[in-house]
N, C-alpha and C positions, 0 to 999 in steps of 0.2 A: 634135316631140321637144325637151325641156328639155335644155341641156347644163347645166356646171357655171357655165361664165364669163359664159353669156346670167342664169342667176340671183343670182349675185352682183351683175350691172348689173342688175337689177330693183328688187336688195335695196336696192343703195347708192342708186337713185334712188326708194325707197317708193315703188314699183309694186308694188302686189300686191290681192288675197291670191292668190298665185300656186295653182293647183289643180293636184294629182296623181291621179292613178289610183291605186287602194286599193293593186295590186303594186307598183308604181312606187319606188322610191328617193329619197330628197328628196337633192337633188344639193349641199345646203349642207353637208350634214353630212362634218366633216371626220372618218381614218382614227380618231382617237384617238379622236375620238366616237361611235363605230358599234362599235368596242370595247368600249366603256363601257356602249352600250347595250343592247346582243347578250345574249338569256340567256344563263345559266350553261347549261352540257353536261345532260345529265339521265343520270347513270350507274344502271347496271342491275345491281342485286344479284342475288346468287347465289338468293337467293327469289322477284325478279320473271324472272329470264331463263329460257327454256324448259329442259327437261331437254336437249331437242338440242344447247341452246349451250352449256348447262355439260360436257359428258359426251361430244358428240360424234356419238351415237346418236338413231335416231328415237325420236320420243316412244313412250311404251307407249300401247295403244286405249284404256287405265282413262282416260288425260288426256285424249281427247275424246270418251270418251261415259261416263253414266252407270254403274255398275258394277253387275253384276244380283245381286240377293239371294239370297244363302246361303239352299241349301234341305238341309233334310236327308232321304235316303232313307232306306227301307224295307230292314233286315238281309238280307243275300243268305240264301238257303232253306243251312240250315247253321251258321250265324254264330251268333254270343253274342247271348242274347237282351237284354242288359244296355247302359246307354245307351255310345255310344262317344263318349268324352274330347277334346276339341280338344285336341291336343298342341304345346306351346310359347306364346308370347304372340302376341297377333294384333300383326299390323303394322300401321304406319300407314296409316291410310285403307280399312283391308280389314274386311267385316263377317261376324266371325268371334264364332258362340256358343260360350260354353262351358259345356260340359256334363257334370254333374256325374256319377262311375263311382267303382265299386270297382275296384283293380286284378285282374286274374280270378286271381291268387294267393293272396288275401285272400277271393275268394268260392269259391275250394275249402277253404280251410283253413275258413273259417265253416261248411260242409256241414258237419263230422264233430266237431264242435269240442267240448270240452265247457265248462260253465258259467265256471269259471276261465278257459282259452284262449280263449274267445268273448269275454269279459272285456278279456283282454291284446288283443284283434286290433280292437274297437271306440276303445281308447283309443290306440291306436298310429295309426288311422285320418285320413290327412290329405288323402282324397279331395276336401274340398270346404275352402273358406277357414274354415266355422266349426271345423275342426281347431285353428288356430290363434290365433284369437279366442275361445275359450272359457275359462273357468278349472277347470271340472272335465267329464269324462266323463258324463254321468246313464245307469247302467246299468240299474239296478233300485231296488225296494223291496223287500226279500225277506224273505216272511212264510212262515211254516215251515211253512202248511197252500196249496201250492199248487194245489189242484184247481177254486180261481177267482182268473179275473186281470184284474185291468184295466189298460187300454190307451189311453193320451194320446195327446199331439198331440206336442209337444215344449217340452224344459227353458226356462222364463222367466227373469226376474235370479236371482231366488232360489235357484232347483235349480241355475243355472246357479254361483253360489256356494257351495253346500252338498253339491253332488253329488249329490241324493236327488232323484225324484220329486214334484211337487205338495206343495212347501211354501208357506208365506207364508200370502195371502189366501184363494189357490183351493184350497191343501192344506188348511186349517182347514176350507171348506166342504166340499170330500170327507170330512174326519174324519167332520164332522158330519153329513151322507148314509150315511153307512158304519153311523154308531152308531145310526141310528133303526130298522137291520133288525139292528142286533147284531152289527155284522161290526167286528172290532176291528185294525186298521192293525198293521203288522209280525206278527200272528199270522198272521191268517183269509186274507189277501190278500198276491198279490205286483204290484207296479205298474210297467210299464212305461210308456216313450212310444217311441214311432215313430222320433222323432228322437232320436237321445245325444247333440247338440252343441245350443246354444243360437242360432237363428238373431240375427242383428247385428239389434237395435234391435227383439227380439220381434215382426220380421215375419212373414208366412206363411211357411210354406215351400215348395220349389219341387217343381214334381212329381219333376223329374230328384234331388232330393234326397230326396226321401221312397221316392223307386226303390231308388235308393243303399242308404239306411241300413238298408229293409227287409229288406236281407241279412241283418243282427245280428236286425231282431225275430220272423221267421219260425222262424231257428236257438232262439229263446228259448225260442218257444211251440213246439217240439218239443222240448226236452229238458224243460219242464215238465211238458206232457202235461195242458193243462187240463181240468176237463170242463162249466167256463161262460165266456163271457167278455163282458164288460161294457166295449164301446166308448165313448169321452167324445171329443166334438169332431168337425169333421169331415174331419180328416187322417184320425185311425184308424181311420174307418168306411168312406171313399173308398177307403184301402188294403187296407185286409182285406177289405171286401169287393168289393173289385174296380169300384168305380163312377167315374165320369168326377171329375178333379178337382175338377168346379164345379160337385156334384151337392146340393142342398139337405139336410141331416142334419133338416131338418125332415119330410120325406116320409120318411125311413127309419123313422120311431117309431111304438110300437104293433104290430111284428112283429116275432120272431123269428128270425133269421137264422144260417144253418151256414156257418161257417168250418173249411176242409179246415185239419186239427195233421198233418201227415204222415199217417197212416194212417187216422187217424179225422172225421167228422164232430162240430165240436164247436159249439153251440148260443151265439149272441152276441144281446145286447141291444143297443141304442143311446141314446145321449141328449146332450144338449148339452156342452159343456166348462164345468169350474166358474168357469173364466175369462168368459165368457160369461156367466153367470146375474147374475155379483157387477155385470157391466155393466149385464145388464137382469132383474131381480128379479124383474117380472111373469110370466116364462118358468119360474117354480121349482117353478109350478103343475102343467106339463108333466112337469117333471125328477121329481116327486112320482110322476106316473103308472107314469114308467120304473121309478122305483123298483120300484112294486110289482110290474110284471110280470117285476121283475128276480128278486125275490122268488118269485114262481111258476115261475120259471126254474130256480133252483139246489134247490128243494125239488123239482121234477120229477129234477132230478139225483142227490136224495140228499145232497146238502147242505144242511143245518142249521149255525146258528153260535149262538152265547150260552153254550155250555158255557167255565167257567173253569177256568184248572189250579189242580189239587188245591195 
């Protein structure tokens, strides 16, 4: 064993290289020195120190294991069939969906509503964030001969500025689909879309939202009382006619299809969104066919268009 005063008479006689053990203390080092060399403390902030030590309390289970994924169930036998709301903000760390509802005050008043008050309870509507991100409401296009209607997806920049339906690019292309069977915009036709608010950055939209909003276009198309209806896209084909969100709009075409209006069975076509075609052009050839058996549609109906007012 090394003391202090056998190494110092080592030192003073260069005797060495004196060898230590890795634990060991090197016995020259004087107090001031071992001060100087000694780390600094290493303090623990209120971020690195357990919840126990700041708080007192055992840790919660979330801090040592995994936290298991938010499922959602199935409406108890009785319950609102309409999606139910996460209520308030999720908290940190917690994996919470939200999910997009009308308040069920706003889906009774929508039941009996008429066209005006259906009107006011769409634009008062702040169910989802594009309530407040949008600059106008998109109610309708309303054409004074409603007994055919067509039915979008939802408002882009444009409608979402102008308040109207399928204007800009795709609205010019519907004009011009409209005019080739004679069917003249604000007269012959009234145009809805699915969605009244314009999703952020012309995304899809979401099923829980097209659930939503579907409360305003079901109420639509029963105070209309259509007796055709001419789907575009395939938000307003998936919803009206009841098919899985990620159902291809390209297997729907070519058939004929009954949408329950309240009372009545009414007869709908399908075919692409004009947004779509102006993407891919070579599909127009398609959209042509729709046409026409859209046309063998509404003259099965008894609907004819071309006549002008006197």
């Amino acid at each position: 064993m090394l003391d202090t005063a056998r190494s110092r008479i080592w030192e003073a006689m260069q005797i060495g290289p004196q060898w230590l053990l890795r634990d060991t203390e090197d016995p020259l080092l004087d107090e001031m020195t071992k001060k100087r060399l000694a780390p600094a403390p290493v303090r623990e902030t209120s971020a690195q120190a357990p919840a126990s030590a700041r708080t007192g309390a055992s840790a919660p289970a979330s801090l040592a294991s995994p936290r298991a994924p938010v499922t959602h169930r199935a409406p108890r036998a009785g319950a609102s069939s309409h999606p139910v709301a996460a209520t308030g903000a999720a908290r940190a760390g917690e994996n919470v969906i939200q999910i997009v509802t009308l308040p069920e005050e706003t889906v009774t008043a929508a039941k009996t509503a008429d066209w005006e008050t259906l009107r006011s309870l769409a634009d008062a509507c702040r169910a989802c964030p594009m309530g407040s991100t949008r600059q106008h409401m998109v109610f309708a296009e309303e054409g004074r001969e409603a007994r055919f209607v067509i039915v979008g997806e939802a408002p882009g920049g444009e409608e979402d500025f102008q308040g109207i339906p399928f204007v800009g690019k795709s609205g010019q292309l519907l004009t011009a689909m409209l005019n080739v069977l004679g069917i003249e915009r604000r007269k012959d036709v009234t145009i809805l879309n699915v969605l009244k608010c314009r999703p952020p950055g012309n995304r899809n939209p979401k099923p829980d939202e097209v659930a939503a909003c579907s409360v305003f276009l079901r109420r639509q198309l029963e105070i209309l009382q259509p007796d055709v209806l001419f789907l575009m896209g395939r938000f307003a084909v998936t919803s009206l006619l009841n098919l899985p969100p990620d159902s291809s709009i390209g297997r729907t075409r070519g058939t004929v299809y009954e949408v329950r209006v309240g009372a009545k069975m009414v007869p709908a076509v399908t075919t692409y969104h004009p947004s779509y075609l102006l993407r891919r052009p070579e599909e127009k050839a398609k959209a042509w066919e729709d046409l026409v058996l859209l046309k063998q549609t509404l003259a099965r109906a008894g609907i004819t268009f071309g006549k002008k007012d006197a």
